[in-house]
DOPA-825777 format. One record per atom (N, C-alpha, C, O, CB): x, y, z. Coordinates in steps of 0.02 Angstrom, whole numbers, padded with zeros to 5 digits, always signed. Atoms other than C-alpha are relative to their C-alpha. Last residue first. Glycine has a CB too. Example, Ala and Ser with C-alpha at 12.3 -4.5 7.8 and 13.67 -1.06 7.14 Angstrom:
-00042-00059-00003+00684-00053+00357-00039+00055+00037-00014+00110+00045+00020+00023-00071+00045-00059+00000+00615-00225+00390+00045+00060+00000+00097+00059+00033-00050+00001+00062
END
This chain:
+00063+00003+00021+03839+04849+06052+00011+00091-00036-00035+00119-00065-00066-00022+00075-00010-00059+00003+04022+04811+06099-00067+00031-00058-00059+00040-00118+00082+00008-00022+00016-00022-00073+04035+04622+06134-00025+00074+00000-00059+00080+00051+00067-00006+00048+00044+00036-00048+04046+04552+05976-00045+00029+00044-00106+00034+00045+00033-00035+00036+00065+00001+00064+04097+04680+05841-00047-00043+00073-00101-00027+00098+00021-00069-00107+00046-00047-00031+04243+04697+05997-00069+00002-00035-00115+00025-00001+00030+00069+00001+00009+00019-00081+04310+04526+05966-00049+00052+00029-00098+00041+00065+00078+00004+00048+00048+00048-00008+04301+04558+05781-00025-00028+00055-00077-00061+00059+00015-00041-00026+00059-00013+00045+04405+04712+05769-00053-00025+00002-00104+00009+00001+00009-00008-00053+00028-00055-00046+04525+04633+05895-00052+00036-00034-00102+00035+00002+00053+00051+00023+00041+00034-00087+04545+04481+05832-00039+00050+00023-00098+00050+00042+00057-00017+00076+00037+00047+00017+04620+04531+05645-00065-00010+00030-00122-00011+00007+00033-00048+00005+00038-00063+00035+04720+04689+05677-00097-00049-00030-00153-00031-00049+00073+00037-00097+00065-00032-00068+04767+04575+05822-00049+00047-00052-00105+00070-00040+00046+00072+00084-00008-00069-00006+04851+04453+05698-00065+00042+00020-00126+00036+00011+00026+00024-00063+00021-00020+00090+04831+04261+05719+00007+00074+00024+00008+00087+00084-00097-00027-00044-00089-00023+00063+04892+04144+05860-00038+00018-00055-00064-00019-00097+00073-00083-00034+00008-00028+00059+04738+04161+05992+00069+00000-00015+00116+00028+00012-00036+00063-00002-00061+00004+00041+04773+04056+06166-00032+00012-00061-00070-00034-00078+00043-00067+00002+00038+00014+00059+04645+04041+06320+00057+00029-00072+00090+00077-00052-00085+00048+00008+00084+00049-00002+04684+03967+06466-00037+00013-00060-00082-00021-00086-00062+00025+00066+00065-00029+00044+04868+04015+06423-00052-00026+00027-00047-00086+00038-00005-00017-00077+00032-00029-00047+05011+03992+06563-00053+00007-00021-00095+00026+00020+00023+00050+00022+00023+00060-00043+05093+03853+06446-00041+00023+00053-00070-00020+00087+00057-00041+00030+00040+00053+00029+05090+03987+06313-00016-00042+00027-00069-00067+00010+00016-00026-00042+00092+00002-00068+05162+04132+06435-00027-00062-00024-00049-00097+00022-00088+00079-00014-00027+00021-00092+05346+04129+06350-00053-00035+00026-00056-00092+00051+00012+00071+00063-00034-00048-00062+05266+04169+06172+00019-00035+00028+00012-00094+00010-00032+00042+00045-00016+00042-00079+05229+04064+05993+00019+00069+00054+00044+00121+00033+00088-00069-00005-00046+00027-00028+05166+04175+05850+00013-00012+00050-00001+00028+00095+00030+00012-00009+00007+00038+00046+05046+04306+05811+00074-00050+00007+00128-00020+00006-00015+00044-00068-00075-00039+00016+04992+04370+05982-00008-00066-00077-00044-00114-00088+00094-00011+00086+00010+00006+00065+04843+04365+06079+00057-00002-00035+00098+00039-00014-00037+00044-00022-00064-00037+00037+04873+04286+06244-00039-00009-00089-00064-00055-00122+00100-00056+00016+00011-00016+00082+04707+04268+06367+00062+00031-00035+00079+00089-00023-00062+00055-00014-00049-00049+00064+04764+04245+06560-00036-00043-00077-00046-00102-00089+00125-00021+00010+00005+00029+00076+04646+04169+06687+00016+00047-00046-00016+00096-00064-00068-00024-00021+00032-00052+00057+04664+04251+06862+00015-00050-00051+00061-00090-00039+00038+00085-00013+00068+00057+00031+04707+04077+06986-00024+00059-00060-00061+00035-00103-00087-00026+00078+00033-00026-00033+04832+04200+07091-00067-00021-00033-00121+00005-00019+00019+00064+00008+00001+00013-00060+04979+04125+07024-00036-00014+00061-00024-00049+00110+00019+00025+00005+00034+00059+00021+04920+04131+06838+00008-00033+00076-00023-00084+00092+00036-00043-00070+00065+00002+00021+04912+04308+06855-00013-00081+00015-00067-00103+00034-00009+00029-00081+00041-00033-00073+05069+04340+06953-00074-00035-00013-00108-00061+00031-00007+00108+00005-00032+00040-00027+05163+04242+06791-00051+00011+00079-00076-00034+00112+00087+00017-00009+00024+00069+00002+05072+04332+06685-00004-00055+00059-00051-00090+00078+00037-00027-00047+00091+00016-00003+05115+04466+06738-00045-00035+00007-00092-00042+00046-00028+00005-00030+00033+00002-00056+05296+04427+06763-00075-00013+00033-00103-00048+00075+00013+00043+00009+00010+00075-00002+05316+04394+06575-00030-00003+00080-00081-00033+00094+00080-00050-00016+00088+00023+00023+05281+04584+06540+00012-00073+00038-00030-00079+00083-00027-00010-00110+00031-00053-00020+05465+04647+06628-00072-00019-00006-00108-00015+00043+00020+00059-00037+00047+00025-00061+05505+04450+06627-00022+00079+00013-00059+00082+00062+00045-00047+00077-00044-00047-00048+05582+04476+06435-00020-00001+00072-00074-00004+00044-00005+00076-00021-00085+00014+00012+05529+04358+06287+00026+00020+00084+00060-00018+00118+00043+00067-00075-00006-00017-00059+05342+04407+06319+00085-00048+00030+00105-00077+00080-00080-00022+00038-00030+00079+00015+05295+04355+06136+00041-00009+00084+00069-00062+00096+00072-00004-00089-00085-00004-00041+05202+04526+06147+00021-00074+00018-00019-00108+00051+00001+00050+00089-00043+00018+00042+05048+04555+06041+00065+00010+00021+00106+00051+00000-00011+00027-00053+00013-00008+00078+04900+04565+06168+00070+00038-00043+00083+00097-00029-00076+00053-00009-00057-00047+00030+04888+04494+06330+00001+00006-00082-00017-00033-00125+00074-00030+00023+00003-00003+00061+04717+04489+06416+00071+00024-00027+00091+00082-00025-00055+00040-00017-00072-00056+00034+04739+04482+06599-00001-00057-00091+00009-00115-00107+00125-00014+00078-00037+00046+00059+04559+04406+06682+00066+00050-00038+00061+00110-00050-00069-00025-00070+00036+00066+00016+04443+04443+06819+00028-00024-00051+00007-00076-00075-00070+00003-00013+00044+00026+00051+04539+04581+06866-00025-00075+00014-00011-00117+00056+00038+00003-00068+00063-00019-00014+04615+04639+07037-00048-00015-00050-00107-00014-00032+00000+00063+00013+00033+00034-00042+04774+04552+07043-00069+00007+00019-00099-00028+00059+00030+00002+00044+00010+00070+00031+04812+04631+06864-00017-00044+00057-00050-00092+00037+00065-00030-00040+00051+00019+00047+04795+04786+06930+00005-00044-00024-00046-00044-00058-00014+00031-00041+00066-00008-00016+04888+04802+07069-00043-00004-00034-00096-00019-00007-00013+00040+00019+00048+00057-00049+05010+04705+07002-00045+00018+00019-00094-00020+00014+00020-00028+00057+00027+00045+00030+05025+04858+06873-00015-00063+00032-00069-00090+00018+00032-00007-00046+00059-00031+00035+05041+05005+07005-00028-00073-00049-00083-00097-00035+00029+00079-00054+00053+00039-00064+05166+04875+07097-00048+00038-00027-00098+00002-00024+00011+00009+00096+00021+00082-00028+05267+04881+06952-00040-00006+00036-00078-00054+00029+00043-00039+00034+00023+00024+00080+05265+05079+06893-00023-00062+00013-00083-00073+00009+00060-00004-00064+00056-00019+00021+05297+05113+07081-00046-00010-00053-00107-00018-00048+00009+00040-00002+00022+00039-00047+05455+05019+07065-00056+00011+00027-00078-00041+00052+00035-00005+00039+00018-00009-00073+05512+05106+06928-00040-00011+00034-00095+00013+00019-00002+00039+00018+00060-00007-00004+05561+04982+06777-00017+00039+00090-00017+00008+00144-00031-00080-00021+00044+00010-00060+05739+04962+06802-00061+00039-00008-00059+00099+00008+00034+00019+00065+00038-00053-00058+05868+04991+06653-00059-00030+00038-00084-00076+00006-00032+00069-00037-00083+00000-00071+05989+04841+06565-00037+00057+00043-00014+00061+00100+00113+00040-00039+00001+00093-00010+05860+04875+06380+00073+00022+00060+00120+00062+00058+00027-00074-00106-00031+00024+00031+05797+05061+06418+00018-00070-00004-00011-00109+00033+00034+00030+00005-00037+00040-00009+05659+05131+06493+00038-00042-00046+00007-00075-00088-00027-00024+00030+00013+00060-00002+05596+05277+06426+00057-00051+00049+00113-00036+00068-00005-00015-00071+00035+00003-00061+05577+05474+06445-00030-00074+00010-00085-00087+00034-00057+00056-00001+00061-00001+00015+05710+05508+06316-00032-00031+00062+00004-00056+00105-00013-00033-00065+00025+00087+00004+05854+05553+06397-00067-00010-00030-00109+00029-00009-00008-00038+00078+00055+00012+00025+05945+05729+06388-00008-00086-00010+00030-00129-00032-00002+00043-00064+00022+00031+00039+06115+05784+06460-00067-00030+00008-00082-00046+00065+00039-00033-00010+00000+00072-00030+06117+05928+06590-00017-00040-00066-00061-00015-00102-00060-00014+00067-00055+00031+00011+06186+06087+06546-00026-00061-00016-00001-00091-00064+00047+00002+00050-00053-00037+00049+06063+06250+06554+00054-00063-00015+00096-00041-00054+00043+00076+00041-00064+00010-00039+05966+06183+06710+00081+00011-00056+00141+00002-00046-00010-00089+00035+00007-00025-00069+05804+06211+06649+00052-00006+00013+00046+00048+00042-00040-00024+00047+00021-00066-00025+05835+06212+06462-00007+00019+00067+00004+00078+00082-00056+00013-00022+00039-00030-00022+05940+06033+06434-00026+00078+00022+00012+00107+00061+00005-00028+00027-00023+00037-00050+06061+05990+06301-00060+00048+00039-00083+00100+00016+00091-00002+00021+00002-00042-00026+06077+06018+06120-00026-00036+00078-00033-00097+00084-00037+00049-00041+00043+00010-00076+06153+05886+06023-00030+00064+00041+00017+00104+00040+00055-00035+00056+00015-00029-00052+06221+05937+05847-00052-00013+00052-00111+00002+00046-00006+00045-00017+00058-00003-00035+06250+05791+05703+00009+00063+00072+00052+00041+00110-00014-00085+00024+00048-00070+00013+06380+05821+05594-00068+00021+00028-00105+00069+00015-00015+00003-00066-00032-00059-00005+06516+05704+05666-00050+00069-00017-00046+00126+00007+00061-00008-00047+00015-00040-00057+06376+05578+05684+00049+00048+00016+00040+00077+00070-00010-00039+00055+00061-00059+00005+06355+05551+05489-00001+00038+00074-00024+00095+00083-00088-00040-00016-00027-00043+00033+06545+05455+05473-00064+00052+00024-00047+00107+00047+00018-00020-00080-00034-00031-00066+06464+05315+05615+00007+00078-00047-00031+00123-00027+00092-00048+00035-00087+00026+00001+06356+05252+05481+00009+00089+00041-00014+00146+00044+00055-00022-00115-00043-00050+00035+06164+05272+05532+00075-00019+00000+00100-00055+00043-00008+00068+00033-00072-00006+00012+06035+05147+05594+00035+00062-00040+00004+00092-00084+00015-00058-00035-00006+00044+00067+05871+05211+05637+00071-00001+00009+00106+00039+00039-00030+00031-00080-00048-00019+00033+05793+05268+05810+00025-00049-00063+00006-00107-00071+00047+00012+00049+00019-00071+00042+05613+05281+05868+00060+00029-00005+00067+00090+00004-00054+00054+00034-00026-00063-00054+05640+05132+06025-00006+00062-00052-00010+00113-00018+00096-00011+00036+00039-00010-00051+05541+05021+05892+00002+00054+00053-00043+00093+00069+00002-00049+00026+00007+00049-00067+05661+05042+05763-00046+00014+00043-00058+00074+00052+00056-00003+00042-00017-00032-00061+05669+05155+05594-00042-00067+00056-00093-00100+00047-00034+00095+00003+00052+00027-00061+05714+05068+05465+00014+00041+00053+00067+00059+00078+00008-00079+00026-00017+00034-00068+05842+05201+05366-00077-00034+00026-00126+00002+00034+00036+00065+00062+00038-00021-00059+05756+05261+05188+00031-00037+00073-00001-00089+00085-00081-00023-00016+00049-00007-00044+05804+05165+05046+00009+00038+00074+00045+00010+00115-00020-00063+00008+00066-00035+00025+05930+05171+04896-00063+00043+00062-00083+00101+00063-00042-00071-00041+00054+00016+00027+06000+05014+04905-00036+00068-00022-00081+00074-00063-00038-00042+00047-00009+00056+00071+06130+05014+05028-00063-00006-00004-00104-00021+00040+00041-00080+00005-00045+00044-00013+06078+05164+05177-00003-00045-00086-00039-00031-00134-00024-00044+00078+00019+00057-00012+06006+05341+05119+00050-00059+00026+00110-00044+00030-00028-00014-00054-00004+00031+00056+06144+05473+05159-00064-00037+00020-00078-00044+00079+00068-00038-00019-00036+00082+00014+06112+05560+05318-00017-00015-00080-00063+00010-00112-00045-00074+00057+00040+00063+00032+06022+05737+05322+00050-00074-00012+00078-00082-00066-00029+00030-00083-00004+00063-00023+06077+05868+05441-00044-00044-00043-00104-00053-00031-00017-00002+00071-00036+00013+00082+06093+06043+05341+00003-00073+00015+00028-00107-00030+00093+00042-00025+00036-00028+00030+05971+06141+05494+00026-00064-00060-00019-00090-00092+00007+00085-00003-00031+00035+00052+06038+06046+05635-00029+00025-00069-00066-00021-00086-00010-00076+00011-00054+00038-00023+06024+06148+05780+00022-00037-00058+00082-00038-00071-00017-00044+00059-00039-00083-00011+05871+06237+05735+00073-00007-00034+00097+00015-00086+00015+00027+00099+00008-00006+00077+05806+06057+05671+00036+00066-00002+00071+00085-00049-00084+00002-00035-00038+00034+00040+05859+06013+05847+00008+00019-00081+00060+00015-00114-00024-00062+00009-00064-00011-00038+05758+06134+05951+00058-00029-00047+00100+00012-00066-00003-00040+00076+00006-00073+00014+05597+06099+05865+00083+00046-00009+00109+00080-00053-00047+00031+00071+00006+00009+00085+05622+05920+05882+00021+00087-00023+00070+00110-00053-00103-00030-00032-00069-00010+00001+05665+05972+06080-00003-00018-00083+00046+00004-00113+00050-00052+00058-00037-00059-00008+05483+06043+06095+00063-00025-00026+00080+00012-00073+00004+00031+00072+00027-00022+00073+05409+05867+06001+00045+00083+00022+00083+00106-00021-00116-00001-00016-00047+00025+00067+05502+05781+06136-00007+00037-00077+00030+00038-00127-00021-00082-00015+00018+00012+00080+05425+05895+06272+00028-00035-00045+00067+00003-00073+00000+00047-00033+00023-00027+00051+05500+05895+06445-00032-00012-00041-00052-00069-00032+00025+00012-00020+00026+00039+00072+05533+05808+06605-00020+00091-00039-00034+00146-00015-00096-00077+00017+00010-00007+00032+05697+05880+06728-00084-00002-00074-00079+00022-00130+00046-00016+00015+00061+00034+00006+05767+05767+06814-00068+00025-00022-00121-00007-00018-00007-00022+00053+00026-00026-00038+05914+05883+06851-00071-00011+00025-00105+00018+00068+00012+00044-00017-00034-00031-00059+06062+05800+06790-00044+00035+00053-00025+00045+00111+00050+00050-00024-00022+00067-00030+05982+05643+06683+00036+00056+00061+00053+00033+00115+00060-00067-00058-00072-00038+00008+05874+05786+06593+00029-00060+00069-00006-00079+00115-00001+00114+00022-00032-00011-00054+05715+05685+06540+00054+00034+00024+00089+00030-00027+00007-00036+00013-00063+00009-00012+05611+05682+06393+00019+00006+00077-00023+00025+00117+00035+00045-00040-00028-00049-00055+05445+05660+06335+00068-00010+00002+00094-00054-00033-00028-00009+00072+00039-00060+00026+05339+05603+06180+00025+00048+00072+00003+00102+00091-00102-00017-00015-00033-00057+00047+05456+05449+06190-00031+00074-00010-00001+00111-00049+00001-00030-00070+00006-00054+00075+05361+05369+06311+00047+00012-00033+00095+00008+00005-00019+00068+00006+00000-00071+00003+05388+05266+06487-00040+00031-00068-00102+00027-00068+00076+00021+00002-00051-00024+00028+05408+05081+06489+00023+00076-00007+00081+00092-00020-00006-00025-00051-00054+00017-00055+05268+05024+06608+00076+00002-00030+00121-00026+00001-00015-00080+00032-00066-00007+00059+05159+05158+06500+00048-00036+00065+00072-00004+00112+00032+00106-00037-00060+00005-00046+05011+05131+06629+00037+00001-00050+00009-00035-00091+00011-00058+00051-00041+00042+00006+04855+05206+06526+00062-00017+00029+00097+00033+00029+00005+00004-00042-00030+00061-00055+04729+05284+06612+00041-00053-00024+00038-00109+00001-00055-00041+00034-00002-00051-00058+04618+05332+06455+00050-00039+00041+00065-00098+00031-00076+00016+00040+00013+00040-00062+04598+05243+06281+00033+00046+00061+00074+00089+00045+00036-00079-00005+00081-00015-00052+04548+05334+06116+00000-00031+00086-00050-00033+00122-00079-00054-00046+00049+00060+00018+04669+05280+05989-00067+00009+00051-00125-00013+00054+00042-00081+00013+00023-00035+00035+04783+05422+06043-00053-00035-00037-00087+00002-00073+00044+00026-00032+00032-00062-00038+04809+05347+06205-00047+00047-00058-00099+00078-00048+00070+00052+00037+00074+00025-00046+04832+05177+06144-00043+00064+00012-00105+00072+00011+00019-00036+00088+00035+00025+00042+04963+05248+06020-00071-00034+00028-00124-00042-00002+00044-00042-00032+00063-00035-00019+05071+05329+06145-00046-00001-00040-00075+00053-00044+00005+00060+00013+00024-00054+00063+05231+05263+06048-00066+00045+00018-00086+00089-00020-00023-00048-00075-00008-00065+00008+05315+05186+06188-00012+00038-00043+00023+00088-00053+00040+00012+00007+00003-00038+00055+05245+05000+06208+00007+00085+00021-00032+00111+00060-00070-00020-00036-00095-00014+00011+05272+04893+06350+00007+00049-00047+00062+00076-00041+00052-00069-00033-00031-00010+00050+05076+04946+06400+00078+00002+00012+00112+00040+00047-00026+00054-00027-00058-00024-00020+04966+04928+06556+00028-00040-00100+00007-00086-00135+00036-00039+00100-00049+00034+00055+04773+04940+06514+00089+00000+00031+00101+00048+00067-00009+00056-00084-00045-00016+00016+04618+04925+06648+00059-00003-00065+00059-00053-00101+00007-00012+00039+00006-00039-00069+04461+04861+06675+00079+00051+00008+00075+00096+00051-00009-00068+00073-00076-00006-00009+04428+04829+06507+00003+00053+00040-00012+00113+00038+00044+00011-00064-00039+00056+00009+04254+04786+06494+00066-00010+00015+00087-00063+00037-00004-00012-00051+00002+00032-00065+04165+04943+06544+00039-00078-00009+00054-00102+00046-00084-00006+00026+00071+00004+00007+04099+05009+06364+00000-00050+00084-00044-00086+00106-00034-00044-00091+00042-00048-00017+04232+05132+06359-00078-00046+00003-00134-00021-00002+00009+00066-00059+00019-00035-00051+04362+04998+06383-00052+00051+00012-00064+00065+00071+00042+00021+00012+00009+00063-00031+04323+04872+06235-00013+00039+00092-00059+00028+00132+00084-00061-00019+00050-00013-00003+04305+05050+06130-00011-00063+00026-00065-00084+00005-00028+00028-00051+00018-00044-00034+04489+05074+06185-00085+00015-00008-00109+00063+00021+00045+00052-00017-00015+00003-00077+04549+04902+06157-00040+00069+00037-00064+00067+00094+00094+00003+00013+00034+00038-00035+04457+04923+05984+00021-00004+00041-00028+00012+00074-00015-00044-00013+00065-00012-00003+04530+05072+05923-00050-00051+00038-00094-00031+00076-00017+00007-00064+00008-00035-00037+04693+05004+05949-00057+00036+00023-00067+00049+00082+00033+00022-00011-00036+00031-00066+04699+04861+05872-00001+00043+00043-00007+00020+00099+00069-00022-00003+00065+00030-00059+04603+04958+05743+00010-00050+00046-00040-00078+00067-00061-00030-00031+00050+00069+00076+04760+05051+05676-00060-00021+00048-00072-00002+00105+00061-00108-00034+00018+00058-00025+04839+05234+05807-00048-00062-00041-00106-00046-00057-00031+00023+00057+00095+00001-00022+04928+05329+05700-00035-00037+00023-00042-00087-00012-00044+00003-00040+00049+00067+00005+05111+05364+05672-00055-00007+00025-00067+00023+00078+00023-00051+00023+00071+00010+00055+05161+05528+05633-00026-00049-00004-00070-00060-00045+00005+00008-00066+00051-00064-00047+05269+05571+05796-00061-00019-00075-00122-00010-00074+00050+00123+00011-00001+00022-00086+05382+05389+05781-00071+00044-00006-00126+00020+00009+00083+00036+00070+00062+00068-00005+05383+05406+05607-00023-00005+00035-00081-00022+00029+00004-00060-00001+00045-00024+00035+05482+05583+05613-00064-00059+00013-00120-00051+00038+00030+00013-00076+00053-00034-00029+05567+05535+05767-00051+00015-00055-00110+00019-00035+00025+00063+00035+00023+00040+00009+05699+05418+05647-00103+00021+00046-00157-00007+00039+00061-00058+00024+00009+00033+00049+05820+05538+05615-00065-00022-00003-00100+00008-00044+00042-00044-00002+00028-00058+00038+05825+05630+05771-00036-00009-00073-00086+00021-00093+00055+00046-00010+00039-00007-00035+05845+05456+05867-00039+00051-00050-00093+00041-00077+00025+00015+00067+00027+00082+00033+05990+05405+05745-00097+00013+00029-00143-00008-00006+00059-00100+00062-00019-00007+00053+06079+05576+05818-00049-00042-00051-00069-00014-00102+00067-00015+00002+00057-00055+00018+05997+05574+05978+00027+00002-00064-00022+00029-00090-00005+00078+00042+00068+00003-00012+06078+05378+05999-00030+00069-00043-00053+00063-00100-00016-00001+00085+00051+00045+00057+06218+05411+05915-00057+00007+00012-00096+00040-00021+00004-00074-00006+00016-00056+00034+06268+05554+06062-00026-00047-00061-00081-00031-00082+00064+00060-00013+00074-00041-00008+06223+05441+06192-00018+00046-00032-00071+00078-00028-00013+00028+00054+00079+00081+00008+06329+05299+06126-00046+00056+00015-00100+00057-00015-00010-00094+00081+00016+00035+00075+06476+05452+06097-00045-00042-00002-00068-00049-00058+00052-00036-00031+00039-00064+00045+06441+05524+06282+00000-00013-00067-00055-00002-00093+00036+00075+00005-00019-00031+00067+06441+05344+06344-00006+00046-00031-00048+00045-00076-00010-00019-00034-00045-00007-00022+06413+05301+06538+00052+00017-00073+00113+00029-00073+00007-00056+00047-00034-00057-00063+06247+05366+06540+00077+00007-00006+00105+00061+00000-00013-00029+00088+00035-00079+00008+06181+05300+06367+00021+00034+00046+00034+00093+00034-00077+00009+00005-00025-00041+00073+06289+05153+06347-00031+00063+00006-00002+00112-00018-00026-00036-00078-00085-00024-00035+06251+05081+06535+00031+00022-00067+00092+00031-00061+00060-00077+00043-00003-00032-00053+06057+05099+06488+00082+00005+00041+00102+00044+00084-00055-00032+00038+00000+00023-00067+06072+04998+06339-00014+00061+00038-00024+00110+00002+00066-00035+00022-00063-00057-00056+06032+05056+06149-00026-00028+00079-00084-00039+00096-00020+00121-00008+00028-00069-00029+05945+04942+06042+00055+00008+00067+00096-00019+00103-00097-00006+00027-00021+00007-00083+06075+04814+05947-00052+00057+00021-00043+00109-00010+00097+00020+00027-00017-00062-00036+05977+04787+05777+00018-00004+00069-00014-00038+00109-00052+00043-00003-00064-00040+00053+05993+04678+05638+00020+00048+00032+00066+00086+00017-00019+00033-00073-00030+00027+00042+05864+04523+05706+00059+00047-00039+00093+00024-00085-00050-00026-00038-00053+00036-00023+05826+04636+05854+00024-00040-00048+00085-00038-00040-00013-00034+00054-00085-00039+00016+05732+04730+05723+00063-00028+00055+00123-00018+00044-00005+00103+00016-00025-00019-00056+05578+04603+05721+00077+00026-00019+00123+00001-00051-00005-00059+00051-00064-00059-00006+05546+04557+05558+00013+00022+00042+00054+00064+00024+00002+00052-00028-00026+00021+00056+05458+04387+05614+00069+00051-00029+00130+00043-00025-00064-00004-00049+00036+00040+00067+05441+04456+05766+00022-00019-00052+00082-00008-00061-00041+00028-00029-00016+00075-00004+05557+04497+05927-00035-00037-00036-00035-00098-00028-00005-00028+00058-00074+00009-00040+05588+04683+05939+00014-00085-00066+00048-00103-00114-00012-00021+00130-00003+00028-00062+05420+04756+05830+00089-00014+00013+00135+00012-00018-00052-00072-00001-00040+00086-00005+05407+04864+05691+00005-00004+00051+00006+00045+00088+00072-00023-00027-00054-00007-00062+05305+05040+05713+00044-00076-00009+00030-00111+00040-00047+00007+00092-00062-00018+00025+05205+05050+05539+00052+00013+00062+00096+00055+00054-00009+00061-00046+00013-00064-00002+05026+05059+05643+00097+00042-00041+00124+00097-00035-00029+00019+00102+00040-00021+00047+05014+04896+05593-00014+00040-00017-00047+00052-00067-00034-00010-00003-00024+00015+00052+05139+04839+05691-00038+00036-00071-00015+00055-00125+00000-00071+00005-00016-00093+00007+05075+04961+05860+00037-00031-00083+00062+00014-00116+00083+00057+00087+00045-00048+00005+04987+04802+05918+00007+00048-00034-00043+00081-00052-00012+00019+00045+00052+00047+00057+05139+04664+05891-00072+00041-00016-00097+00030-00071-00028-00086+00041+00004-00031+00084+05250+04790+05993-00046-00034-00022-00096-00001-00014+00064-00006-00053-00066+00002+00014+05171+04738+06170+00005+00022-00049-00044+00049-00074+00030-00050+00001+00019-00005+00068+04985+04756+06256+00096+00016-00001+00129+00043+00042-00076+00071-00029-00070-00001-00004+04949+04694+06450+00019+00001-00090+00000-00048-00122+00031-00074+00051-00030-00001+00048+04754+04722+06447+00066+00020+00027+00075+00067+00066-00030+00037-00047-00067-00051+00006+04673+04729+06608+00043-00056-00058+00059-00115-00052+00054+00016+00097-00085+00027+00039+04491+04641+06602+00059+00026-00015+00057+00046-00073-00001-00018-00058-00050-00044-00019+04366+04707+06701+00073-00039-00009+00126-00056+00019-00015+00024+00077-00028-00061-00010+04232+04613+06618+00046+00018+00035+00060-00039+00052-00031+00031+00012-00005+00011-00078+04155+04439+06599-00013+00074+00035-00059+00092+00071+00080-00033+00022+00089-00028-00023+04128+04484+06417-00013-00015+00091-00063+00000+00123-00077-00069-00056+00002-00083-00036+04321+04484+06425-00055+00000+00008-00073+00031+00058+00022+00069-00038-00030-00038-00038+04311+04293+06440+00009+00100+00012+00010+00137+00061+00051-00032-00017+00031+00010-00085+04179+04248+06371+00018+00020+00049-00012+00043+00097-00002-00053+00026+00043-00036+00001+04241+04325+06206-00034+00004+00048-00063+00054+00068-00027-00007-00037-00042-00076-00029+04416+04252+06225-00069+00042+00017-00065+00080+00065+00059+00053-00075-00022+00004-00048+04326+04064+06221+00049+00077+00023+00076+00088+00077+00030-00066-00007+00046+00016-00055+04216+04101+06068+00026-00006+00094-00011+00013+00139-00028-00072-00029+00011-00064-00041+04319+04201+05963-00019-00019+00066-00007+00010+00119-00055+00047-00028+00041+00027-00023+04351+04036+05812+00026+00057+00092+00079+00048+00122+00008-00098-00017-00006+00081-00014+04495+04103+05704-00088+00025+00071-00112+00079+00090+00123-00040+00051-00001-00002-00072+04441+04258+05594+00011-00074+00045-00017-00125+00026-00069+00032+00016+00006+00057-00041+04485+04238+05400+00001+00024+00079+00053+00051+00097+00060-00051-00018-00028-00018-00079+04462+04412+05319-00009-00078+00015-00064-00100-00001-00055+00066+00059+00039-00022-00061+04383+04337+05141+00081+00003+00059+00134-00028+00060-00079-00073+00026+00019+00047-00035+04524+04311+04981-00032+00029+00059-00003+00078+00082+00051-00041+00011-00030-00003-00065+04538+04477+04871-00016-00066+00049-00075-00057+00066-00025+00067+00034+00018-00028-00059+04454+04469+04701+00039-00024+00063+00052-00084+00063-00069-00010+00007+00011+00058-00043+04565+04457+04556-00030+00023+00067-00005+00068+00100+00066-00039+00012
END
């Protein structure tokens, strides 16, 4: 049976808009879906089964902070082999041709970057680093992998019911039953020989640093338009943006598949998948 045509919805009013140019992209999970990362707050969205780890569980819990790297260790494999899809390719051949004046990203997989795009604001941090919470510390995530497998040579978790493979979560940890974190080994920071380890993100209940914020108003008060792309903007860390944007007369573009926050802020409003838009948005503009 042959395959039904790519359906594209009607381009014409996003296309004017970035063809304008210096358009700062605000980009959420819904981008990095395709790239096998699941989102928070989508259809499958893992908040539907999953608590992600707080910021007063990780400092003030050595057992919540030892799950975490435990569930974390687990689930890094996906995290470091995932690949940037053409949602990503196109934001970054939208910017190399001068159009996209900037990007800021909720997303921690560094998937823009590896997709080809420069100057990216990570207003969440990474995973591809770490932190030492005693001495501040940043590191390698892929070094402390290294470090861990040492550390855990015989560490394998049961599958979960069924058979299958732990989901691994957006933050780049999977569920595990409690019984598996007795055998899990933590190792703990190299410069300062003690200090517990953070991945190099912001957590859900943690503070976006305040530098990080006014770096991204600054750029979104300076475009000619804030393009958001696949974030349902649930949370006011992204929703703000908008919110500045639509303050300051900028004309916001939301791509996303499914209803958001911003929708009454929209001037221009795509509901269909980016792997979709974005491919075809840039075919346009991008000679």
């Amino acid at each position: 049976m042959t395959a039904p045509p790519t359906v594209v919805p009607d381009l014409d009013e996003l296309t004017a808009l970035v063809g304008n140019g210096n358009a700062v992209v605000l980009s959420g999970a819904g981008l990095s879906t395709d790239s096998g990362i699941p989102d928070y707050r989508g259809a499958t969205g893992s908040l539907r089964r999953h608590t992600p780890m707080t910021w007063q569980t990780f400092t003030r819990d050595p057992r919540g902070r030892h799950r975490y790297w435990a569930r974390s260790y687990v689930g890094w494999r996906q995290i470091a082999e995932a690949r940037p899809n053409d949602g990503h390719r196109a934001v970054a051949a939208l910017q190399q041709a001068g159009l996209v004046g900037g990007i800021v990203t909720q997303n921690v997989d560094g998937l823009h970057q590896a997709g080809g795009a420069v100057d990216v604001l990570e207003l969440h941090g990474g995973l591809d680093r770490t932190v030492c919470l005693q001495c501040g510390d940043v590191a390698s995530r892929a070094e402390l992998d290294v470090r861990l497998r040492e550390a855990n040579p015989g560490f394998r978790p049961e599958p979960v019911e069924g058979g299958a493979e732990p989901a691994v979560n957006p933050d780049g940890d999977v569920e595990l039953p409690e019984e598996a974190l007795d055998d899990f080994v933590m190792v703990e920071c190299l410069a300062c020989g003690g200090g517990p380890l953070k991945p190099d993100v912001v957590f859900f209940g943690e503070t976006v640093p305040p530098d990080r914020v006014a770096q991204a108003y600054s750029l979104v008060t300076c475009a000619r338009s804030l393009v958001v792309l696949g974030s349902s903007l649930t949370v006011m860390s992204g929703y703000r943006f908008v919110l500045r944007a639509a303050k300051e007369g900028i004309p916001v573009a939301i791509v996303n598949a499914g209803p958001t926050r911003g929708d009454d802020k929209a001037d221009v409003r795509v509901d269909a998948p980016l792997g979709r838009v974005l491919p075809a948005l840039t075919a346009r503009l991008v000679r």
